[in-house]
N, C-alpha and C positions, 0 to 999 in steps of 0.2 A: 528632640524627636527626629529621625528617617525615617524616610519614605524611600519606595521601591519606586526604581524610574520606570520597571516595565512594568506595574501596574498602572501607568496613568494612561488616560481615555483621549488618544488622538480624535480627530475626523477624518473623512476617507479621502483627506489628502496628508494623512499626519500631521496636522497643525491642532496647538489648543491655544484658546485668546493668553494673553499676557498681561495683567493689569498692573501696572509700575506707580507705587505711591513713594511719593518725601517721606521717610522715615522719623522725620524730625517733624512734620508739619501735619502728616497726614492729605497733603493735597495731594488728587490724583495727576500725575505728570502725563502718564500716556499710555494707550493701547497698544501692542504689536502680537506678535505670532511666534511660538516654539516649536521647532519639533522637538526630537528626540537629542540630538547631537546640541542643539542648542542649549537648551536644558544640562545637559552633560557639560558642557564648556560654561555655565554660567554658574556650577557646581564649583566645578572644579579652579576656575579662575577667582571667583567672587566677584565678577564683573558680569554683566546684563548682555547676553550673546542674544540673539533673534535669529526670524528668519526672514528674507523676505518672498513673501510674495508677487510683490510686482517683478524684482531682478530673479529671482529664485534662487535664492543663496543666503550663506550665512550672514550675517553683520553681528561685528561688536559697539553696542552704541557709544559714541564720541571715540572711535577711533581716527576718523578725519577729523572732526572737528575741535575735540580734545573736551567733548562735555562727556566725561564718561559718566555709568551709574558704577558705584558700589554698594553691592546687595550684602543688604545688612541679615536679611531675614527671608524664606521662601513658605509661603501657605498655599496648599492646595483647598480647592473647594468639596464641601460633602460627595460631588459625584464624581471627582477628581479628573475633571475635564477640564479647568481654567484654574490658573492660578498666577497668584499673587507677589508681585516683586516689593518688598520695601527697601530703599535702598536712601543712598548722601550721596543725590547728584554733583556732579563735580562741576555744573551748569546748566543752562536752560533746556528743556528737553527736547523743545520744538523747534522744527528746520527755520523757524521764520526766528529766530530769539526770543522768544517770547518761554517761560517758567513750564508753562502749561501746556499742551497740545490742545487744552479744552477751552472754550472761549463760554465765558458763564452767559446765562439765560436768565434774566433779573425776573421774579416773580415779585419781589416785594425790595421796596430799597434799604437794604440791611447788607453791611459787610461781615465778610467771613472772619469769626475773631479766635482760630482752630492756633493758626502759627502766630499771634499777637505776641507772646509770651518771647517765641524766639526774634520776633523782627523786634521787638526792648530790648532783648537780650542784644544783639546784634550793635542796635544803633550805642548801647552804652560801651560793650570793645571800640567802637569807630571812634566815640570821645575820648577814652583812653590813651587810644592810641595818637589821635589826631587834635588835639585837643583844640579847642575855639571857643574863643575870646566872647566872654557872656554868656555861655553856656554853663548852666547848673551843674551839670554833670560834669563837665571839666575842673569844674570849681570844684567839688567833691574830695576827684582825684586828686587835684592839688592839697588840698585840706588833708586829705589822710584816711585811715583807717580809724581814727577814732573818730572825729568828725561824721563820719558813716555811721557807726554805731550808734554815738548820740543821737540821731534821724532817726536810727531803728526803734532806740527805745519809744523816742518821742511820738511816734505815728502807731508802735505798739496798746500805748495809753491814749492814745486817740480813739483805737479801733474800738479796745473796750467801754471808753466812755459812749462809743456812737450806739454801740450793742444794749450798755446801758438804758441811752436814750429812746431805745424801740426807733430809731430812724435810720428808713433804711438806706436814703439817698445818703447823709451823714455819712453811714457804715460803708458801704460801696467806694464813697470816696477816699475815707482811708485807708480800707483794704488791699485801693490801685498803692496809695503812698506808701503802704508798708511793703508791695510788692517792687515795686519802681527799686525801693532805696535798697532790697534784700536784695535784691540782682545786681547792683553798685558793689554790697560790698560780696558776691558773688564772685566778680569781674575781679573786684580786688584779690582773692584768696584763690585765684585760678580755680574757680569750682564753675562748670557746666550746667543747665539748665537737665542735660540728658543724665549728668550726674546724682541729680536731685529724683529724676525718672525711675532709675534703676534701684536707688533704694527704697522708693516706694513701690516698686516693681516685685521686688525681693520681697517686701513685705504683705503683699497679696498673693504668697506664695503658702501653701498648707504648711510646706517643711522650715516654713520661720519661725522657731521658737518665741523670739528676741522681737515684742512690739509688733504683732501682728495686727493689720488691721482686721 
């Protein structure tokens, strides 16, 4: 889908907010300001141009610093006054190094478990690559590809006996097993977590013949 850049709704200083999320996690990384020309340059580069307000001038973010974003995706909102960056920051967003410019607000003590899936995903490449001595996941790697499989099945017929057994702590816990060891052998097959994304992506799509959900 395009969009018409000179239909979008400045303010009467030509700015509209910028909301910049992890494409891959969903976390919101940070707030800034577009105008027109920013907007344009962030089009056309695939990188997250701003503006600023306080210097009054353009920025590209992480061009001092080298944490750039690449915009994966651009959404404007229903009244097409603010709009939306998704993007694979190339590092932490905020001047202090910290992931987030947002510093969370605990209302209740539960962690966010939105990017879980990539921070497994993440730490099992670190074993692969890195491997350490008593680590499961190293062991794996060494073991092999069949080795993986056998786990798969095994925790496969776990799942169903837990489903069987109406217990749902049971089930929960093999569900993580069967997920842990499919991301192993993920890692193994160079297949992406965002790979797994897209064709279920594709398949929430009307024009998929082929396995719709």
């Amino acid at each position: 889908m395009t969009f018409d850049i000179d239909s979008i709704v400045y303010d009467q200083n030509g700015l509209m907010p910028a909301i910049v999320q992890d494409e891959r996690t969903g976390d919101v990384l940070m707030l800034a300001y577009m105008n027109k020309e920013a907007l344009q340059k962030t089009v056309e580069t695939k990188e997250a141009w701003f503006y600023s307000r306080k210097r009054q001038e353009l920025w590209n973010k992480g061009a001092t610093s080298g944490n750039r974003q690449i915009v994966k995706r651009l959404s404007l909102d229903c009244d097409q006054d603010t709009i939306l960056l998704q993007v694979d920051p190339l590092g932490p967003a905020c001047h202090t190094g910290k992931i987030t410019c947002f510093n969370e607000i605990v209302y209740e003590e539960t962690e966010s478990a939105r990017g879980v899936v990539h921070e497994v995903a993440d730490e099992i490449k670190g074993r692969r690559l890195n491997p350490v001595e008593g680590s499961y996941t190293s062991y794996l790697f060494q073991e092999g590809v069949d080795k993986v499989l056998k786990k798969i099945g095994e925790e496969s017929t776990e799942v169903v006996i837990g489903a069987k057994n109406c217990d749902k702590v049971e089930l929960l816990n093999e569900l993580a097993d069967l997920t842990y060891h499919a991301l192993v052998l993920m890692e193994l097959m160079d297949i992406s977590v965002e790979d797994v994304k897209g064709i279920l992506r594709g398949r929430r799509s009307k024009n998929v013949a082929v396995r719709p959900l």
